[in-house]
N, CA and C of each residue as an Amber inpcrd file, in Angstrom:
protein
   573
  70.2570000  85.5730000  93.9860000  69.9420000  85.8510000  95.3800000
  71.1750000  85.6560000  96.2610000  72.1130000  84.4940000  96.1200000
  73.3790000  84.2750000  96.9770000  74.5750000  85.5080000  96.6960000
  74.1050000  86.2950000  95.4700000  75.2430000  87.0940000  95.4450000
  74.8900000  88.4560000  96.1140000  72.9210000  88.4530000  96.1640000
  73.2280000  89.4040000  96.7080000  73.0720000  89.5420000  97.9970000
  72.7090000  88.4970000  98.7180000  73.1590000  88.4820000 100.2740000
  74.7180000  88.8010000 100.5330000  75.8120000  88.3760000  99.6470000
  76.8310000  88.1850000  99.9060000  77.5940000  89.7880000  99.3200000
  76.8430000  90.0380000  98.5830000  77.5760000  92.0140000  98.1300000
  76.9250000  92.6110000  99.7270000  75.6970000  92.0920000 100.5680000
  75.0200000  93.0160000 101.1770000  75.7100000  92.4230000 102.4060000
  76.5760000  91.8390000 102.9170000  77.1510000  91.2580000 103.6900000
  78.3490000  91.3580000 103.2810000  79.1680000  91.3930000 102.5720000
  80.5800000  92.0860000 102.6310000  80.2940000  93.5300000 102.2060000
  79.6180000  94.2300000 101.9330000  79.6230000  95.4720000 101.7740000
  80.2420000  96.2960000 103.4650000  79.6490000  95.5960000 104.1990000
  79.9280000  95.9790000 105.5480000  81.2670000  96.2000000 106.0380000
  82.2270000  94.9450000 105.8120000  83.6180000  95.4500000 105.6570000
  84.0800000  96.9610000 106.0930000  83.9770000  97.9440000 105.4470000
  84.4830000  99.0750000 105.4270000  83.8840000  99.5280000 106.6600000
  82.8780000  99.6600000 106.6260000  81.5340000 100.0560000 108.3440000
  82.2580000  99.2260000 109.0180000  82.6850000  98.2830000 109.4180000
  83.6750000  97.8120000 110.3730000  84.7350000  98.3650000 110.7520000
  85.2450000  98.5130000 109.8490000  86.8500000  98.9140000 109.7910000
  86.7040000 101.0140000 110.1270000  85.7490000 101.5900000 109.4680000
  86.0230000 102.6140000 109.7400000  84.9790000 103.2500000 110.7290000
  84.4480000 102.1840000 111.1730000  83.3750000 102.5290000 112.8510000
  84.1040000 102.7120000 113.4170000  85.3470000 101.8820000 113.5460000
  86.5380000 101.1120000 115.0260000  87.4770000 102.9050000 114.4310000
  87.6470000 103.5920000 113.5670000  88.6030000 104.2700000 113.3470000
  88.2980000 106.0010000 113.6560000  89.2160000 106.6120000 114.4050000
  88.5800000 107.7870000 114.7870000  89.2360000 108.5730000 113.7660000
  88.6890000 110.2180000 112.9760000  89.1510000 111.1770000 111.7910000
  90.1590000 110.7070000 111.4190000  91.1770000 111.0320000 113.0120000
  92.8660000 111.0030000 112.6940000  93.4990000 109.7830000 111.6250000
  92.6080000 109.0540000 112.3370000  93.1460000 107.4640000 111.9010000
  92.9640000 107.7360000 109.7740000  91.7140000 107.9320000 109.6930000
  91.4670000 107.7570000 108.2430000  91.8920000 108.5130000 107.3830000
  92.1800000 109.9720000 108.1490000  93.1910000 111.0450000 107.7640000
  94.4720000 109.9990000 107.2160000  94.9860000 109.9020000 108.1400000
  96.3040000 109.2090000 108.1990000  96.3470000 108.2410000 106.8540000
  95.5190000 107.0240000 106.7160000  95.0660000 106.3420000 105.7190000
  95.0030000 107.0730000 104.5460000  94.0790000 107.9420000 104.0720000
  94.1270000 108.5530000 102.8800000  95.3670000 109.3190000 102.1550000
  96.3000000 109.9930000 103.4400000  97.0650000 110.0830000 102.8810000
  98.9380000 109.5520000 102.6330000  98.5430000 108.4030000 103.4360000
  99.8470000 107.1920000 103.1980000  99.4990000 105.6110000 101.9640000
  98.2820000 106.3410000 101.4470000  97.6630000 105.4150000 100.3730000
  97.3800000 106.0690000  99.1730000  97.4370000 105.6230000  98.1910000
  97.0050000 106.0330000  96.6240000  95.7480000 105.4290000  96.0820000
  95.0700000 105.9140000  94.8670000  93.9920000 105.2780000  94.3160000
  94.8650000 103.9130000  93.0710000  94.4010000 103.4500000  92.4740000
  94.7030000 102.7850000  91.6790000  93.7330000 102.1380000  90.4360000
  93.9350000 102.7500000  89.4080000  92.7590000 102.2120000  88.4980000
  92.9170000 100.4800000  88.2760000  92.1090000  99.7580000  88.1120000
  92.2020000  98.2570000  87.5460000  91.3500000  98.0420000  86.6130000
  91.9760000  97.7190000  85.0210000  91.2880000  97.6910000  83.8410000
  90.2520000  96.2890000  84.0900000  89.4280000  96.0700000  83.3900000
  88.5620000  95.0980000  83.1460000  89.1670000  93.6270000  83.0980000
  88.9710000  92.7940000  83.6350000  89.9000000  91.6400000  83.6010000
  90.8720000  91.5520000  84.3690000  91.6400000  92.7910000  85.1890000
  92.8440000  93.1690000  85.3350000  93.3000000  92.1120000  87.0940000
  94.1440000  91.7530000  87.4400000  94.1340000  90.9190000  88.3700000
  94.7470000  91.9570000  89.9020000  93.8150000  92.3240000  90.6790000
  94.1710000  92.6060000  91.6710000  94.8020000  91.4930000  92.8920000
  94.2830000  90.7180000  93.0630000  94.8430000  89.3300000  93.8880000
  95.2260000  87.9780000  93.4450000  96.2530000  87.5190000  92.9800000
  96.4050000  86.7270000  92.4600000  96.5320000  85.3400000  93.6040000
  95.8240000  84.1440000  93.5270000  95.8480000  83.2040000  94.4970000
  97.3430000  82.4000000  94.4320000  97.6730000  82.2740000  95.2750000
  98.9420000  81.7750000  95.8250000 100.4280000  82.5330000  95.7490000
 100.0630000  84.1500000  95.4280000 101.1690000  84.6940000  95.0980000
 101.1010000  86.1860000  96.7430000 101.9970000  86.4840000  97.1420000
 101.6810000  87.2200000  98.3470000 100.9570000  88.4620000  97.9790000
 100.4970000  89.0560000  99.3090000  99.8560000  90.6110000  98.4710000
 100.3460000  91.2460000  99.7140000 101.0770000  92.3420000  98.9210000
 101.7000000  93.9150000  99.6080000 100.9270000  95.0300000  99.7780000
  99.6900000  94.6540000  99.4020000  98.6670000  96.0630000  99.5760000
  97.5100000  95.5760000 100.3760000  96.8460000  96.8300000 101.1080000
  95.3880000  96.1320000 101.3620000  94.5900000  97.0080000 100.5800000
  93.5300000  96.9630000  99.8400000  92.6790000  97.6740000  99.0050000
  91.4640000  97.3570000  99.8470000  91.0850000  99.1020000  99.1360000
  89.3960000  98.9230000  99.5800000  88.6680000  99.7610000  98.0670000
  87.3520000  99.0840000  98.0240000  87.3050000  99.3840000  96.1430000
  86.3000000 100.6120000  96.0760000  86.9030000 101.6060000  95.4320000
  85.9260000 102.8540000  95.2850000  84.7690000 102.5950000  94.2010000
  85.1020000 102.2020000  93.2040000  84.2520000 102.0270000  92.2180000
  84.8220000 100.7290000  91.2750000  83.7090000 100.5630000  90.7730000
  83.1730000  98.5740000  90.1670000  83.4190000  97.5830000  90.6280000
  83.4210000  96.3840000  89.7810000  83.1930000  95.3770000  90.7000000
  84.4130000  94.4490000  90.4570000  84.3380000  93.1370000  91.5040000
  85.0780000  92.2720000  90.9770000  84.6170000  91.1490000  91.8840000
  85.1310000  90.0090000  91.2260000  85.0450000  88.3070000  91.0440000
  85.8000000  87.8070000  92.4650000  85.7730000  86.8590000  92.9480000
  86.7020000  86.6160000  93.9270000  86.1020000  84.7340000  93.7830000
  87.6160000  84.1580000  92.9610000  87.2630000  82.7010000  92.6160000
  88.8180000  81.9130000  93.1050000  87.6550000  80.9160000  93.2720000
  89.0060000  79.6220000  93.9320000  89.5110000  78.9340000  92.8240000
  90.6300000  78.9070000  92.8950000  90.7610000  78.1810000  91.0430000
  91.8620000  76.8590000  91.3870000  90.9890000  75.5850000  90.9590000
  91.7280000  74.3560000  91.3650000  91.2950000  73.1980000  90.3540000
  90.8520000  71.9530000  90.3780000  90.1250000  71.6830000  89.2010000
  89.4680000  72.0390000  88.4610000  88.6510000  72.9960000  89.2650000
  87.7960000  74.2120000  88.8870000  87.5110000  74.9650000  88.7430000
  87.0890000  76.3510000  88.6390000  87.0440000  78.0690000  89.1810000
  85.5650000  77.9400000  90.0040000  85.7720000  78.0100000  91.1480000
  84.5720000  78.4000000  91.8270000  84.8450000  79.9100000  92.3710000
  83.0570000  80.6130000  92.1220000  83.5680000  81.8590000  92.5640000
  82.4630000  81.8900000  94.1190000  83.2380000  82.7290000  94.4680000
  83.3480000  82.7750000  96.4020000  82.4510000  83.9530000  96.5390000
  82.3890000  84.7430000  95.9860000  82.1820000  86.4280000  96.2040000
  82.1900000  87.1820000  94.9580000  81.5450000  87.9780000  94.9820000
  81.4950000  89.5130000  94.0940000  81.6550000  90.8450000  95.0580000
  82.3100000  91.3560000  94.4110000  82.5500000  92.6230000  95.3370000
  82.5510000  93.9090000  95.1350000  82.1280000  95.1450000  95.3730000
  81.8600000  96.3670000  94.8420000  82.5650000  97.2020000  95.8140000
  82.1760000  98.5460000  95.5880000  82.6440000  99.8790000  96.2070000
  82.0540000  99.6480000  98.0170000  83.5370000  99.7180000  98.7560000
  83.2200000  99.9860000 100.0990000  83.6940000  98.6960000 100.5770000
  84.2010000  97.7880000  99.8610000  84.9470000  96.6710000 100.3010000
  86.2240000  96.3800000 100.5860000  86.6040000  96.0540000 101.5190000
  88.0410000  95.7630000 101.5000000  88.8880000  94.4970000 101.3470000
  89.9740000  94.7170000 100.6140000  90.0120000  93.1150000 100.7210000
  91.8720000  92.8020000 100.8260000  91.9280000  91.9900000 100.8620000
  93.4530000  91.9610000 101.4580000  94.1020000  91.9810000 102.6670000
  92.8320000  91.9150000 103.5830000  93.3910000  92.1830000 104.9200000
  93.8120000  91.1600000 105.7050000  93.4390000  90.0540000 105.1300000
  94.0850000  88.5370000 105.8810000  95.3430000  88.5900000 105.6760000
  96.1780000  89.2670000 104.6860000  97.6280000  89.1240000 104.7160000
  98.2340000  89.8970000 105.8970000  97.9340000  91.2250000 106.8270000
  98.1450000  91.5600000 107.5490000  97.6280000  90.7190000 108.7740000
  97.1390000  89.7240000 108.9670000  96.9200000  88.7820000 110.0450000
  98.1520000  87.5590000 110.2780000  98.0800000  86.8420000 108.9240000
  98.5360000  86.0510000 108.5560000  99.5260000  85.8130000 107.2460000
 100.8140000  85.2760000 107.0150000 101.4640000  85.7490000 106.4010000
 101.3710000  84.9850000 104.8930000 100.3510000  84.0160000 105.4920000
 100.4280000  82.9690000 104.2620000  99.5780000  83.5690000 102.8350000
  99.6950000  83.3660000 101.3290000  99.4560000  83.1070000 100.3710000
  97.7890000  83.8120000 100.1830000  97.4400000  84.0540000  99.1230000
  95.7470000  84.0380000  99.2420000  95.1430000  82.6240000  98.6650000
  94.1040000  82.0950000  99.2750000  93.9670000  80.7530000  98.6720000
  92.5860000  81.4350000  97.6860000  92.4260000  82.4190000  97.0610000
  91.4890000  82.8450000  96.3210000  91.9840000  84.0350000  95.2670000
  91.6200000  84.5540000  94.1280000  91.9000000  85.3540000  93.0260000
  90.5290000  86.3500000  92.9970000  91.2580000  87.5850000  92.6650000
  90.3780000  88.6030000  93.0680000  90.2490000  89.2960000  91.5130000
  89.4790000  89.6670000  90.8810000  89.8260000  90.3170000  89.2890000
  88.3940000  90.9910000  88.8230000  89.5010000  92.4080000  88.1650000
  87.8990000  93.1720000  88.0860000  87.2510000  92.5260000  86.9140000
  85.5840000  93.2000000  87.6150000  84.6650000  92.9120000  85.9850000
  84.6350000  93.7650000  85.1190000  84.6720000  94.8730000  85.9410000
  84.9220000  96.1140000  84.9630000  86.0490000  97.1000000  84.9230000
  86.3120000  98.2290000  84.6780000  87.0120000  98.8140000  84.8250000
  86.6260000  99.6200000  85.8530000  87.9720000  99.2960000  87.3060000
  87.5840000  99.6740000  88.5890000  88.5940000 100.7110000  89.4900000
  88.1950000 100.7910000  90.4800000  88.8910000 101.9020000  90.7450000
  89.3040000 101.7880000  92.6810000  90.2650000 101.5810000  93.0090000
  90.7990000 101.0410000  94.2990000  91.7010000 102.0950000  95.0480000
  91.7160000 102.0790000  96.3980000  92.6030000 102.6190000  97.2010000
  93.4220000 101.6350000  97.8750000  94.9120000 102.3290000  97.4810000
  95.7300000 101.1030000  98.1840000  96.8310000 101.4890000  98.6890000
  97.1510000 100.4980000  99.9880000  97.7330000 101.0910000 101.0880000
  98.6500000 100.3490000 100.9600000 100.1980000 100.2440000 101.4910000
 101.0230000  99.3050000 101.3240000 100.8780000  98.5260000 102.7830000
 101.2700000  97.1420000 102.9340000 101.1320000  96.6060000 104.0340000
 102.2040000  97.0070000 104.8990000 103.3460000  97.3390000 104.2090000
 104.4760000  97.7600000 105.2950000 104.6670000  99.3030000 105.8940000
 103.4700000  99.7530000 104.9620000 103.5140000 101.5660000 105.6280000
 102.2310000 101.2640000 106.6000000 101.2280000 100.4550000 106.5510000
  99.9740000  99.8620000 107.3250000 100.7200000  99.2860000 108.7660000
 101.6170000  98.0360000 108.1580000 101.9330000  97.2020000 109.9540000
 102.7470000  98.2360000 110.6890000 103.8540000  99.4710000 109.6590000
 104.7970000 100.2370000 110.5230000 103.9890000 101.0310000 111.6200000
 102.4090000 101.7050000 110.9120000 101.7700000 102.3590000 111.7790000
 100.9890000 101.4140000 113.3710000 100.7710000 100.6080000 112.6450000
 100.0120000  99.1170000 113.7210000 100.8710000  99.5830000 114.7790000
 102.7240000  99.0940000 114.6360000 103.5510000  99.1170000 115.4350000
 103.9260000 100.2310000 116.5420000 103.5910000 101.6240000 115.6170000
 104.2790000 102.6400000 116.4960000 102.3450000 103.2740000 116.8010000
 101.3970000 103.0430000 116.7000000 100.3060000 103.9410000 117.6140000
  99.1830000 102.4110000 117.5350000  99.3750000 102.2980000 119.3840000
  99.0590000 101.1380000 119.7210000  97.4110000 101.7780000 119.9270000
  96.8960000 103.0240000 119.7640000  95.6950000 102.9140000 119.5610000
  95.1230000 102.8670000 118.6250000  95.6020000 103.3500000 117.1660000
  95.3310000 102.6030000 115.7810000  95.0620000 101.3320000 115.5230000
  95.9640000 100.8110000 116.3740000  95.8390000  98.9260000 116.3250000
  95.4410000  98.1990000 116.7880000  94.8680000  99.3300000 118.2290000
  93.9590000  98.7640000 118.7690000  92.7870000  98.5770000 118.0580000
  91.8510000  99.4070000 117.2650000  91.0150000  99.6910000 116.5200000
  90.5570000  99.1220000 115.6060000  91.8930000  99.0850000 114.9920000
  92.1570000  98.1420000 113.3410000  91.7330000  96.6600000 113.8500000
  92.4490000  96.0970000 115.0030000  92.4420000  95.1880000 114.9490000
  91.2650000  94.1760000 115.9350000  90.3520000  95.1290000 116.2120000
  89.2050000  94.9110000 116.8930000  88.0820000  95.2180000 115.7850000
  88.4960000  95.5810000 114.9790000  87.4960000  95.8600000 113.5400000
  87.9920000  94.7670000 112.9280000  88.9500000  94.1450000 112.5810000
  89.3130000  93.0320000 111.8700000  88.2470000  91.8390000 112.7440000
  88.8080000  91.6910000 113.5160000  88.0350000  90.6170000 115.0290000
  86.6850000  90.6390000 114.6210000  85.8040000  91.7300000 114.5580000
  84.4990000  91.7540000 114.4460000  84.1260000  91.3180000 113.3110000
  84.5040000  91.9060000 111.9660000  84.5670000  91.4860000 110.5770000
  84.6810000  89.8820000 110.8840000  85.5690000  89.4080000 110.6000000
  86.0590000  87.6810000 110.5150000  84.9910000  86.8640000 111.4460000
  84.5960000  87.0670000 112.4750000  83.7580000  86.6790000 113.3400000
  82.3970000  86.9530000 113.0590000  81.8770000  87.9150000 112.2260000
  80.8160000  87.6660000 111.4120000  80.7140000  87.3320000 110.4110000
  81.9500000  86.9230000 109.7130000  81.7800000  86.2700000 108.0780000
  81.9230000  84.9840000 108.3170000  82.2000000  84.3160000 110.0250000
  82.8010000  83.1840000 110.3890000  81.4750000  82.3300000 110.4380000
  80.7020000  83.3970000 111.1710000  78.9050000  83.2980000 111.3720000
  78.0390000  82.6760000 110.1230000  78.3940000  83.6400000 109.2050000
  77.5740000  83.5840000 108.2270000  77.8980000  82.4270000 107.3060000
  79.3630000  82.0780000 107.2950000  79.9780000  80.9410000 106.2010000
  79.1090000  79.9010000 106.9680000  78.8490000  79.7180000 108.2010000
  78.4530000  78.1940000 109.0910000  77.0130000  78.1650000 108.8350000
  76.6280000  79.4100000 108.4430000  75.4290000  79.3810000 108.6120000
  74.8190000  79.0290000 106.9260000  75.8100000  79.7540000 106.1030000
  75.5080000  78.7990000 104.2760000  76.1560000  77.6760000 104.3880000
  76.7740000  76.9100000 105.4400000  77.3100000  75.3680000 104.8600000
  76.2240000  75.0050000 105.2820000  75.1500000  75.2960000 105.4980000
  73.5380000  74.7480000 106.2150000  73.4510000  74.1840000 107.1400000
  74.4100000  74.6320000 108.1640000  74.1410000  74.4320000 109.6400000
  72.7390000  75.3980000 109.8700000  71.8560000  74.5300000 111.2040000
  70.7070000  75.4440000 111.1860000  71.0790000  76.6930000 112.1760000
  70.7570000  77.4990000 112.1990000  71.2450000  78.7320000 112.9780000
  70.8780000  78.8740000 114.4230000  70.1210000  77.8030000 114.9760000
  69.5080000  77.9580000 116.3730000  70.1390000  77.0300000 116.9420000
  70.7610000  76.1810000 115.9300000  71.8230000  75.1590000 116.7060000
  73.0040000  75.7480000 117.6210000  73.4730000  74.9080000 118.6140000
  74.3990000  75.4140000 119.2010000  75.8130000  75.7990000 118.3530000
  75.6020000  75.2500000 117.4420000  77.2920000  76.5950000 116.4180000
  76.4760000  78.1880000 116.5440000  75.7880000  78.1810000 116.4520000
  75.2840000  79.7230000 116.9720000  75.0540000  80.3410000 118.2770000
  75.9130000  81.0800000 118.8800000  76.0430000  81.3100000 120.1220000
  74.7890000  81.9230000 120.3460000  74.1320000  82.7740000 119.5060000
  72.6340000  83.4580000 119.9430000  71.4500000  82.7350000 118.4610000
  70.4940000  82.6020000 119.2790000  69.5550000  81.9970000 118.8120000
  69.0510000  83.0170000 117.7140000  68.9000000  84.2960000 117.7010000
  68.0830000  85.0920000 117.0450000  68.8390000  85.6530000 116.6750000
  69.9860000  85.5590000 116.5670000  71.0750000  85.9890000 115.3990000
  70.4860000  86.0450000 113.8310000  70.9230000  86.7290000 113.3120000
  70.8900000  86.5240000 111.8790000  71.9450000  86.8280000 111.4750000
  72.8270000  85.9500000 110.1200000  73.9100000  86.1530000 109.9250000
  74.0240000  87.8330000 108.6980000  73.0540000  88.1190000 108.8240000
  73.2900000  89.4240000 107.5590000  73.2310000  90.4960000 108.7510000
  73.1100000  90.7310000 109.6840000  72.7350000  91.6140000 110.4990000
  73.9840000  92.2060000 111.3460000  74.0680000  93.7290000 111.1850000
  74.7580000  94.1990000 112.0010000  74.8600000  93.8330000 113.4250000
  75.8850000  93.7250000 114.1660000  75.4080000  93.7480000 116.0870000
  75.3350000  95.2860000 115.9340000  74.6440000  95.6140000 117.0370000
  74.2620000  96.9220000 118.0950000  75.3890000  97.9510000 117.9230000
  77.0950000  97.3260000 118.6220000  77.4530000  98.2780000 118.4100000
  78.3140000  98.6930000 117.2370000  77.9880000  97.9170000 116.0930000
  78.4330000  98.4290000 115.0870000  77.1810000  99.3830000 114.5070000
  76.3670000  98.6630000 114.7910000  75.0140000  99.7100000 114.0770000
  75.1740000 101.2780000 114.7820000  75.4870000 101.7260000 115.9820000
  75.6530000 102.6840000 116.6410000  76.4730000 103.4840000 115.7530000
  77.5220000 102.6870000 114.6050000  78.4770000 103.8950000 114.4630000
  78.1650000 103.7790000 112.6230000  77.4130000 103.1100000 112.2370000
  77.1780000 102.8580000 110.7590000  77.4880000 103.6180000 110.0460000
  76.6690000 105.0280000 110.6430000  76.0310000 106.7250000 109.5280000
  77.4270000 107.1370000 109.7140000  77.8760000 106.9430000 111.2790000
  79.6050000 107.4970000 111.3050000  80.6070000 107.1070000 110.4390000
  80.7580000 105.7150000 109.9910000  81.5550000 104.8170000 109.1420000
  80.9500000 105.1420000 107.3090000  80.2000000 105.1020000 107.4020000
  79.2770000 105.8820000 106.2730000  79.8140000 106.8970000 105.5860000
  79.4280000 108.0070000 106.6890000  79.9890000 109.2580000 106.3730000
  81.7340000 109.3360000 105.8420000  82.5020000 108.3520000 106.9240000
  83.8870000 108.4980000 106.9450000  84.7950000 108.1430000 105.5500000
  83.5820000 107.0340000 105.1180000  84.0920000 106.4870000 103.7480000
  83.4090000 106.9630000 102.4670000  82.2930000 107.7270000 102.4880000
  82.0600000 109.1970000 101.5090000  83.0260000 110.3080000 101.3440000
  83.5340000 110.5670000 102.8700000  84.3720000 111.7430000 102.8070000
  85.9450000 111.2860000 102.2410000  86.1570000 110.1270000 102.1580000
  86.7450000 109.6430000 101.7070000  86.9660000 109.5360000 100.1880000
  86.1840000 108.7580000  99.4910000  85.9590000 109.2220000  98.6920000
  85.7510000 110.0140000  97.4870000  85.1590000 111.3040000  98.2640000
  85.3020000 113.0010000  97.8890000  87.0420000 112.9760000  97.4540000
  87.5800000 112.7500000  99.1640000  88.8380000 113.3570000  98.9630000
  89.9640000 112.5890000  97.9140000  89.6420000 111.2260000  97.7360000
  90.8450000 110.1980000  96.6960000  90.0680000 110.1700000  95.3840000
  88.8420000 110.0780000  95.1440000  88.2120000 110.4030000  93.8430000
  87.6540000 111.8580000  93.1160000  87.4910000 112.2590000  94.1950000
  86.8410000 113.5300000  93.7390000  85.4380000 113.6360000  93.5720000
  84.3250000 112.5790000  93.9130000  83.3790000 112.0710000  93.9240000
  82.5640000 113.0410000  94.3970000
């Protein structure tokens, strides 16, 4: 049940990111990015080592574990996820390991052909980075809300929040973000 609140709650990711993004933008994306197969086992994020790409996963799955005395795993993750994007925030390390279960299939962008665009079209980045904002601020929600804080408490700014739940105006652009990352899709897989 925790994994699959948590596939049905990061699945959203991408509906974030490509609500906030108008054609041009994803145009642009698809074609300053490549697909990338990742064999079974194969390590897309390695924890404490930097990452130069941001991926978002077309097809299968993968693990996302903290590895310290222990391996705890954090997340599972499938098609329509993105992941890597805290390195474009922040410059530090990943404190987590990302690795497929199966043999998977990723689009990946380099971070320095990603921040060059940030830099030169300040309405891209505007976008990007108001889709990042929204993302983090609902996974910020939802983490407070599994450390079993109760949700009507004041760490919850709205009482009738639910942490799996779209806001309004992301729901407005869902079928749009939807669509954007099918057509997507089509065009880097052939799908």
């Amino acid at each position: 049940m925790h994994h699959e609140l948590e596939s049905r709650t990061l699945m959203r990711k991408v509906l974030f990111i490509f609500s906030e993004l108008n054609e041009f933008d994803i145009d642009w994306i698809i074609a300053n990015g490549a697909k990338r197969e990742v064999p079974r086992l194969g390590v897309l994020i390695q924890q404490g080592k930097p990452i130069e790409n941001l991926y978002i996963i077309l097809q299968g799955s993968f693990r996302v574990v903290l590895k310290g005395a222990r391996e705890i795993e954090v997340a599972r993750l499938s098609a329509g996820e993105v992941v890597g994007e805290m390195s474009l925030i922040e410059p530090r390390p990943p404190i987590t390991s990302v690795t497929a279960e199966v043999d998977s299939l990723v689009f990946s962008i380099s971070n320095n052909v990603l921040e060059s665009k940030l830099k030169a079209d300040v309405a891209f980045a505007a976008h990007f980075y108001r889709a990042l904002a929204v993302f983090l601020s609902s996974r910020l929600r939802r983490s407070t809300t599994m450390l079993g804080y109760d949700p009507g408490t004041v760490l919850n700014e709205a009482a009738d929040d639910h942490p799996d739940e779209l806001g309004a105006n992301i729901l407005d652009n869902v079928f749009l973000a939807g669509s954007r990352f099918d057509r997507m899709l089509k065009r880097v897989v052939g799908a």
